[in-house]
N, C-alpha and C positions, 0 to 999 in steps of 0.2 A: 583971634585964637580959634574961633570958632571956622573960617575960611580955613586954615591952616588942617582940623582935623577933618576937613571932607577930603583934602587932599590927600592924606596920611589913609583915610578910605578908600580910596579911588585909586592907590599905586598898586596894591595885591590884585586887582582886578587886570589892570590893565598892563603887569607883570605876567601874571598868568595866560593872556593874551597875545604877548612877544613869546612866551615858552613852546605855547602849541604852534604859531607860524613855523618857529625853529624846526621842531619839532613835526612838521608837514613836510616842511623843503628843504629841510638836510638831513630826515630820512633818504639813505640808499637808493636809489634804485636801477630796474633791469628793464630791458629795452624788450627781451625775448619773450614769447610767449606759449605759453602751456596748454597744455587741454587739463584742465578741471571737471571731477567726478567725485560724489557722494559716497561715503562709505556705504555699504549694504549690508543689511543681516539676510543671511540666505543658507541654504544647504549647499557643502562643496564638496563634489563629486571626483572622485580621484579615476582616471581611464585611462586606457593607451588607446593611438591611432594607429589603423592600420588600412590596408584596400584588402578586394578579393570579392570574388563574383560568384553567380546563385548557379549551380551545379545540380544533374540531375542525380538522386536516389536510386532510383529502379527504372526501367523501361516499359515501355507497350511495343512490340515489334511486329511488324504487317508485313507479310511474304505473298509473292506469287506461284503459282504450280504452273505456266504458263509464260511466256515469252510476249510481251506487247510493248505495240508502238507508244508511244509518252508525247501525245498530243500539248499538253498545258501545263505548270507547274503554279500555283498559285501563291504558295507560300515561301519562306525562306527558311534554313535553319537557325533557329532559336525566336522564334517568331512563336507567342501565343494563339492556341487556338482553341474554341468551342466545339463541344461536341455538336456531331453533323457537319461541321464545316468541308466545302468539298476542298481535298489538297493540290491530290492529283487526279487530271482528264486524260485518259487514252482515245489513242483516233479510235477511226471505224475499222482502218482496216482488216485488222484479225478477222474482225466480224462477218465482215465481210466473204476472207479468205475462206474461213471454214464452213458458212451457209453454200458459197460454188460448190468446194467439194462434196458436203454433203448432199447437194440436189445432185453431181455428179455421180455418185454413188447409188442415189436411190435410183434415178433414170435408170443405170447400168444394171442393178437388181432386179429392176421391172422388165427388164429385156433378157435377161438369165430367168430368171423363174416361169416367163412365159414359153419361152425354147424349152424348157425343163419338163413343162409341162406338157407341150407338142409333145419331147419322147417319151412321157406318161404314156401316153397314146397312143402311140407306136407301139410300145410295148406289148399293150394291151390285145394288138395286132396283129402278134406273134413276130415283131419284127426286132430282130436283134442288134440294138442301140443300148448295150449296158454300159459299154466303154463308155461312149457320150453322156450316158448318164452320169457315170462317175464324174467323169471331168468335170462336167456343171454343176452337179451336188457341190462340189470342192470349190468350185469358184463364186459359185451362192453364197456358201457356209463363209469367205474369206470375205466378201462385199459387206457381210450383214456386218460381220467384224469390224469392217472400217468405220463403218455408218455410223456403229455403236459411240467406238472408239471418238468419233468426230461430235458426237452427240455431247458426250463426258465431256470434253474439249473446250467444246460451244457452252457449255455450262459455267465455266471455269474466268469465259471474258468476265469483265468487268468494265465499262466503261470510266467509273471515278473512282476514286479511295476516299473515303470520309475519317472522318477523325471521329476514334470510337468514343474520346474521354475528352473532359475539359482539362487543357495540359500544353507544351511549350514542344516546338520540332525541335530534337534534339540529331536527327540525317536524317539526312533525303540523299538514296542511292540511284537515283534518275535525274537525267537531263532531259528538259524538251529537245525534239526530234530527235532522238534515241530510243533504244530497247530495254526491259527489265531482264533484269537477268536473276531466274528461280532460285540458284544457292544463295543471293543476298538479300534480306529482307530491303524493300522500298521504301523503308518509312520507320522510323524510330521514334516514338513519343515518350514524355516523361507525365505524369501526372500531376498535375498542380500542386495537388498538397503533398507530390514526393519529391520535391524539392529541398535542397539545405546551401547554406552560406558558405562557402571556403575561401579561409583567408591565404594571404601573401604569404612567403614563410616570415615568422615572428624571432627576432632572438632571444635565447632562453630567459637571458637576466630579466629580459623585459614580463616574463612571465612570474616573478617572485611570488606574487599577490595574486596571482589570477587560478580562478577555480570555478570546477562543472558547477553552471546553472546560474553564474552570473549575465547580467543582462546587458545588452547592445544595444545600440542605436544606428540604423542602418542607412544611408543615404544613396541615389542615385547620383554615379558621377555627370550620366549621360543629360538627366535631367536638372541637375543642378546646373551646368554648364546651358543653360539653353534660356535665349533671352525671351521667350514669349512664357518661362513659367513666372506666373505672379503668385503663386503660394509656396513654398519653401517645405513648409508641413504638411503640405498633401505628399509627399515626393520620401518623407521618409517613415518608419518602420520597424516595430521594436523586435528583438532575436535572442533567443538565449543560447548561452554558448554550452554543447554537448558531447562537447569531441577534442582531444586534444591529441594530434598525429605528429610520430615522429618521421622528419625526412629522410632520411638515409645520410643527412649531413650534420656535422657536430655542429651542438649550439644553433640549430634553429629545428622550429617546429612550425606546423598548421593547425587554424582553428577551426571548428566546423558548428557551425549554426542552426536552431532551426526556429520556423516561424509560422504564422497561420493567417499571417497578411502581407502575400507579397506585391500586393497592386495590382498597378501596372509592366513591374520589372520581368525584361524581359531574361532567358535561359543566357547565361553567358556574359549576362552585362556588368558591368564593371561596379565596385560600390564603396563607399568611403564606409569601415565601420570605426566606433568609436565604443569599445568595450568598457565598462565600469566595473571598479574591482575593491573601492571604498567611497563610505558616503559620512561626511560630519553635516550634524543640522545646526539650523538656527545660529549660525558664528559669523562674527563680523569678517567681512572679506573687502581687500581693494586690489586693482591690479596689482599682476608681479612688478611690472615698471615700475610701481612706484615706488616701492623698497628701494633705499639706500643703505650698503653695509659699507661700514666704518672701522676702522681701526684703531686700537684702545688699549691701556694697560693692562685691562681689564677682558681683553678679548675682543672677536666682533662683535660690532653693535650695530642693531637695526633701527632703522627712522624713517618717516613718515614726513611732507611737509603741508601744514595746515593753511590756506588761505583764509580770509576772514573778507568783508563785502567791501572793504575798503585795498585788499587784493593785498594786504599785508601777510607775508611769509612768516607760516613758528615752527618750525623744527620740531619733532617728538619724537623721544627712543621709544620702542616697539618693542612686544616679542612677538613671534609668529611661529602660525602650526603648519599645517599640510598647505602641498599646495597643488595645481592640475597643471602646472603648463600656463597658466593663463589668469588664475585668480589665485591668493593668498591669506589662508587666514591668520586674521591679527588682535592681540589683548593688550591690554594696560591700562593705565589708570588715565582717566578723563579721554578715554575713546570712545564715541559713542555714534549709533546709525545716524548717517544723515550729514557729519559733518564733512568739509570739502577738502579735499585735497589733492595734490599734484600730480598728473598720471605720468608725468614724462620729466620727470627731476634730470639738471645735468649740474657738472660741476660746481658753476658761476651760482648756484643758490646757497644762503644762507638765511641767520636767525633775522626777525625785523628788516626784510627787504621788500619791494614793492613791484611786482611785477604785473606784466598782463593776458587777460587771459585769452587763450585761442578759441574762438567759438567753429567745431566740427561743420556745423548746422548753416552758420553764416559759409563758414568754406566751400561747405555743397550746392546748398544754393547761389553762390559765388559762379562755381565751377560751370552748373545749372544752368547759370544764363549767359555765360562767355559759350559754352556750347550752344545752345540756343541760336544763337547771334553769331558765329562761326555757321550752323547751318542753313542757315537765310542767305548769309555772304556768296556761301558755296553754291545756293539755288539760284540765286540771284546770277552770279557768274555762267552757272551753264546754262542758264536762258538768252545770257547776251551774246557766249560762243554760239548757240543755237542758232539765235537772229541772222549773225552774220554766215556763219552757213549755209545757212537759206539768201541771202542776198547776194553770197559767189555761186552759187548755183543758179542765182535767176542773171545775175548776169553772162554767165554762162552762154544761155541758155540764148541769149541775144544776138551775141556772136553771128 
């Protein structure tokens, strides 16, 4: 009897036992695998994108009274520069041309004033040389004229143009080995801090929300694009938007920006901006991906799908607020920061299914070292095309 009830003891345990096996390996399962992410509480920032590049405000314009050759150009348009910097170098020659003439002039005046003076002389003589006087008086008075005139002239070279302001070449009306030419100014600079952002044209609807003094976020396309930056944040740049300009075209406008850090960026360079036009704090947010909406008697419905460490899938209806393009916020009951769920939901999921999960991290460094090893391959290879290049050239060479 006593045998009897250890066994009657012993069957709920090891019933319980066959239930969970069951219960292991005839739960469902999916072959496919997800990327997995935390919910997050954070602030979500509502914005549009758009491009559009850093334009000048006002001008500095530098002219010549004078005609000269254009020895050097050192800079380019839209190229930052410091004050002092030299832009533009003219040759010698003007300089030149006008010290000849002017010693030509003066020689010539020193050879009329002395004759001039010989008919002083004569004059004084009794000897009647007024005609000659005249004449030479007149040709005196016309020499000193030139000399003058060449003097002013000679005042007026310039060998370099310096850059008066710290500020961005907005033209350059000279080419090396060409002339200036006096009606056009040579040089056009803009001001550093007279600078502003103008965007792409925007379409209107896109502007619902959008109003003076809301803030940007500015980036360089040039320098984003470009593999030796390793800071991302050094490259961008915050702008407030100041201006809203109408095109001349229905339904679109432009936006105009202004800033008091524009770096690096150079006049004319191209920029991603990312304007913000509403801000919710502190609300739980998961990707948009991850939302799935449902159809119901009841309406849409939205859900979420929860993993657990054993990679077991739970379904949860959702409700959700704003969202960017990119993140979603979301409420209900038993959602809370921190738990994990499915950023890339497709059909084939359901309630208590078992899936697994993609590691991003493992991929990259996956990717990481087939690259890796793909460039060793390829160095390896043209060391050995090398070799034998050099071994038909030395046989060559034998011939």
């Amino acid at each position: 009897m006593r045998k009897n009830d250890n066994v009657i003891w012993f069957l709920p345990t090891v019933l319980i036992f066959v239930i969970l096996l069951m219960i292991k390996f005839c739960t469902p399962r999916l072959n496919d695998k997800f990327i997995v992410e935390p919910i997050k509480r954070e602030n979500l920032e509502l914005f549009i994108d758009t491009q559009g590049k850093a334009e000048a405000k006002d001008f500095v314009t530098i002219g010549l009274n004078i005609q000269l050759g254009v020895d050097k150009v050192y800079f380019k348009e839209g190229d930052r520069v410091s004050k002092g910097d030299v832009i533009i170098r003219f040759s010698e020659y003007k300089e030149k041309e006008l010290d000849n003439k002017l010693n030509d002039r003066r020689e010539a005046l020193a050879v009329k004033q002395s004759q001039l003076r010989y008919l002083i002389e004569q004059e004084k003589q009794k000897v009647d040389v007024s005609e000659q006087m005249q004449q030479l008086r007149g040709e005196v008075e016309a020499l000193q004229t030139e000399a003058t005139e060449l003097l002013q002239e000679k005042q007026l070279v310039q060998r370099v143009v310096f850059s008066p302001v710290d500020g961005y070449i907005v033209k350059i009306n000279v080419l090396e080995g060409g002339v200036t030419d006096t009606s056009t100014p040579v040089l056009i600079l803009a001001k550093s801090y007279d600078l502003k952002i103008t965007s792409d044209p925007v379409k209107s609807e896109k502007l619902k929300y959008i109003n003076i003094g809301n803030e940007a976020r500015m980036q360089s396309m040039n320098i984003k694009n470009s593999k030796d930056d390793k800071n991302e944040n050094s490259n961008t740049f915050n702008a407030t938007l100041y201006k809203i300009n109408n095109t001349g075209v229905d339904n679109l406008k432009t936006l105009e920006f202004l800033t008091n850090s524009f770096q690096n960026i150079a006049l004319n360079e191209k920029l991603n901006i990312r304007l913000y036009y509403q801000k919710r704090e502190n609300v739980l947010t998961v990707p948009l991906t991850a939302i799935v909406k449902k159809n119901s008697k009841a309406g849409i419905k939205c859900y979420i799908y929860f993993i657990d460490k054993d990679n077991k899938v739970t379904e949860q209806e959702v409700q959700i607020g704003i969202n960017n393009g990119e993140k979603i916020e979301i409420y209900g009951n038993e959602i809370k920061e921190g738990q994990e769920i499915i950023v890339n939901p497709n059909e084939k999921l359901q309630n208590n299914i078992i899936v697994q999960r993609r590691s991003l991290a493992d991929e990259r460094r996956e990717k990481e070292r087939r690259l890796s090893k793909l460039e060793k391959d390829d160095k390896k290879k043209k060391e050995e095309i090398e070799e034998i290049e050099r071994e038909i050239i030395r046989l060559k060479k034998e011939k």
